[in-house]
N, C-alpha and C positions, 0 to 999 in steps of 0.2 A: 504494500500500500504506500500510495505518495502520500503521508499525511507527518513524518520528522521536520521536513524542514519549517512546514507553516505551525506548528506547535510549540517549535522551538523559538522562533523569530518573533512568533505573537505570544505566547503566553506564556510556558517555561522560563523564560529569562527576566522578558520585562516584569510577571508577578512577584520575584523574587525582591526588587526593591522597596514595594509595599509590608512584606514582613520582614524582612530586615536591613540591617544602619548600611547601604551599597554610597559609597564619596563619591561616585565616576559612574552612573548609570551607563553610558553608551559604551564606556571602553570595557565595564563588565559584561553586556550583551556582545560585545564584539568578542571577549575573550570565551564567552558562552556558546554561541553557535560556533567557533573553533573548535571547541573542546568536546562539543556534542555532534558536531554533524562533520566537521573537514580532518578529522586527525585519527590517529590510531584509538583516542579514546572516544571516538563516534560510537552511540548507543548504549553507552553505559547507562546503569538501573536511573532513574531522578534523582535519589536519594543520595548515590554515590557520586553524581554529578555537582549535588547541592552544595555538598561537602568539601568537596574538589574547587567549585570555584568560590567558594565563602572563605575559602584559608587562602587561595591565591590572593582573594583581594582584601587580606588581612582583618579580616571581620574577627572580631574578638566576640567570647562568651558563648559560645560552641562545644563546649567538652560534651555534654551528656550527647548531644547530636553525633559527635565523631564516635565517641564510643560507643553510641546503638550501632551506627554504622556498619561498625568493625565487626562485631561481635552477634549480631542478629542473623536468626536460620531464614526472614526474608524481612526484606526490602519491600512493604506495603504500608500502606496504609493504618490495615487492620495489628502489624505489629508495632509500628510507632505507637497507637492507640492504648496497645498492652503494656510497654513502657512508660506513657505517659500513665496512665491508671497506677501499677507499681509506686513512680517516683515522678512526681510532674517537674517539668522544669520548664524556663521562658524557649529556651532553644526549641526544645522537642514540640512544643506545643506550635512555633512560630511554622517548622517546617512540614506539621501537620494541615496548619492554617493553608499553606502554601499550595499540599497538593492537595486538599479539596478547593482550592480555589482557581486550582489549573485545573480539574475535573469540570468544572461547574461552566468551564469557560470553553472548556472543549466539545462539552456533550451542548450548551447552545449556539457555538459553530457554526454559521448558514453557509459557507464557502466550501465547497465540490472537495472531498475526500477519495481521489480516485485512484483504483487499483492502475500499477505501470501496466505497458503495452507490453501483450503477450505472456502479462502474467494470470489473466483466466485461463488460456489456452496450458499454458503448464503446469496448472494446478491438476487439470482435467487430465491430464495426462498422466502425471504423477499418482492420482487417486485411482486411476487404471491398472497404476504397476504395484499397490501396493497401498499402507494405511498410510494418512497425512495427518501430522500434528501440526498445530499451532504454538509456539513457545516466543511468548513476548515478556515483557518487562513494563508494558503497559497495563494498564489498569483490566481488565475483563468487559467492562458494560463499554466501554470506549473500542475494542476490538470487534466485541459480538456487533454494533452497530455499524460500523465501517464496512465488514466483511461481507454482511448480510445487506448491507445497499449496496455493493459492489456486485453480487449474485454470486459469493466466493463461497458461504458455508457450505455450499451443497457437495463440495470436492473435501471437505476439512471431516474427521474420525472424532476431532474432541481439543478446545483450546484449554493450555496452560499458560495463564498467565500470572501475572503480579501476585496473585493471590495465590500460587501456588508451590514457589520457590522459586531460587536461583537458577537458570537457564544449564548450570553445569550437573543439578541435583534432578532435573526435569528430565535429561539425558538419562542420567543412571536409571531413572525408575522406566524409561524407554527400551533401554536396555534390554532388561526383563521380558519384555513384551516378543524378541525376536530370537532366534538361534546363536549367530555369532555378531560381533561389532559390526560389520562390514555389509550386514543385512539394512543399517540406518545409515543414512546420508542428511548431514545440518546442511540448509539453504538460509544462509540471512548475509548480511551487509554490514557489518560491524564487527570491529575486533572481540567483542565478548562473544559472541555466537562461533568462529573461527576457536576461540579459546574454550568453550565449553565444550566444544566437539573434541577437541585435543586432548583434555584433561579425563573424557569418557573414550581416549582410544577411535574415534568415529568421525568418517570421513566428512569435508565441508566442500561443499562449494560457493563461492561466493556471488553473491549481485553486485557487481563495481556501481559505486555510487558517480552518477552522472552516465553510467551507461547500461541502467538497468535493463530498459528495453531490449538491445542486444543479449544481454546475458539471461534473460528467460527465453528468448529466442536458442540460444546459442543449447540451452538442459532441454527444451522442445525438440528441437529439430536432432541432438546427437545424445547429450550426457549425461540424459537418465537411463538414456539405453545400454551406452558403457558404463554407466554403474550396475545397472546388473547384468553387464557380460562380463564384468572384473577388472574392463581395460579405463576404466575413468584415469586420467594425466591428472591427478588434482595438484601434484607441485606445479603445475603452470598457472593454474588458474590461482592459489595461494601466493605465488611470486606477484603475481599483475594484481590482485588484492593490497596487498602493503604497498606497492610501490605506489597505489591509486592515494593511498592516503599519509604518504610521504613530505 
């Protein structure tokens, strides 16, 4: 789905200076869409992004924030929620405030959220050869809505998102589902999706960002089929990944 960048550009970053002290508003969004959509750390969880650019731009009174962070089995909502009920604090509450207020802003949205070119076509193909998961980092009701105006659900087995773990722990429990590693192949666009495929052994391939359309073209027409005849080249397509975002 084309819906990171106008999330990031409109609500993700610019909300951020409403709940907390940001000195430099524009050079923080500028450091913001960097850090989220042009660089090796494109797509990381909100949460871990939050934190990431709050200590760049030297935002003080953050600790309980960085150490949920660190230390939490997920990155949602509903576990901020349990730590703040535990031990409230200004931080945790502020970055809560945050992302129901980037929820709020995206689910009433009137501006076209549309799936890339050629990626119904390779979904349909994909759910031809085999079961399709969904594993995002995004909220659940904001996915199921997208996908479902798009006409995508009808190719999707079952979404895990935000509310369901970390993208590397979604894998493991994927895992289980098929015979050996090599039976699951991760498809996303961000260095966390490449890394969580890594860390479960299981092959990626990537959508180069700025040339999605080609590259659901490129798993349509050849490399889902060489994934399951054995011969997928994923060092090549892995190499032209980083360098995209170099």
């Amino acid at each position: 789905m084309d819906t990171m960048t106008y999330k990031h550009e409109l609500f993700f970053g610019p909300l951020i200076t409403k709940h907390f002290p940001i000195a430099d508003p524009d050079a923080f969004q500028t450091d913001w869409e960097k850090l989220n959509l042009y660089s090796r750390t494109r797509g990381v969880n909100r949460f871990t992004g939050l934190v990431m650019s709050l200590q760049a731009a030297g935002v003080t009174g953050i600790d309980r924030l960085v150490d949920w962070a660190k230390t939490t089995d997920s990155l949602s909502n509903a576990s901020l929620e349990a730590a703040i009920a535990e031990q409230d604090s200004q931080d945790l509450q502020a970055a809560l405030d945050w992302s129901n207020d980037v929820n709020t802003h995206i689910k009433a949205y009137e501006g076209e959220a549309l799936a890339f070119p050629n990626a119904r076509e390779g979904l349909k193909k994909l759910s031809q050869l085999g079961e399709v998961y969904v594993v995002s980092s995004a909220n659940r009701e904001a996915v199921e809505k997208e996908w479902s105006d798009q006409g995508l659900l009808e190719f999707v087995t079952d979404l895990y998102c935000q509310d369901r773990g970390k993208k590397e722990d979604v894998l493991a429990q994927l895992l289980t589902r098929v015979e050996k590693p090599d039976h699951l192949l991760m498809i996303g666009d961000s260095p966390g999706d490449c890394q969580a495929a890594e860390q479960n052994g299981v092959a990626f391939y990537p959508i180069i960002v700025g040339d999605e359309a080609q590259s659901w073209s490129d798993l349509l027409e050849h490399e889902a089929d060489n994934v399951i005849a054995g011969c997928y080249d994923e060092a090549s397509y892995k190499s032209r990944f980083w360098e995209n975002l170099d």
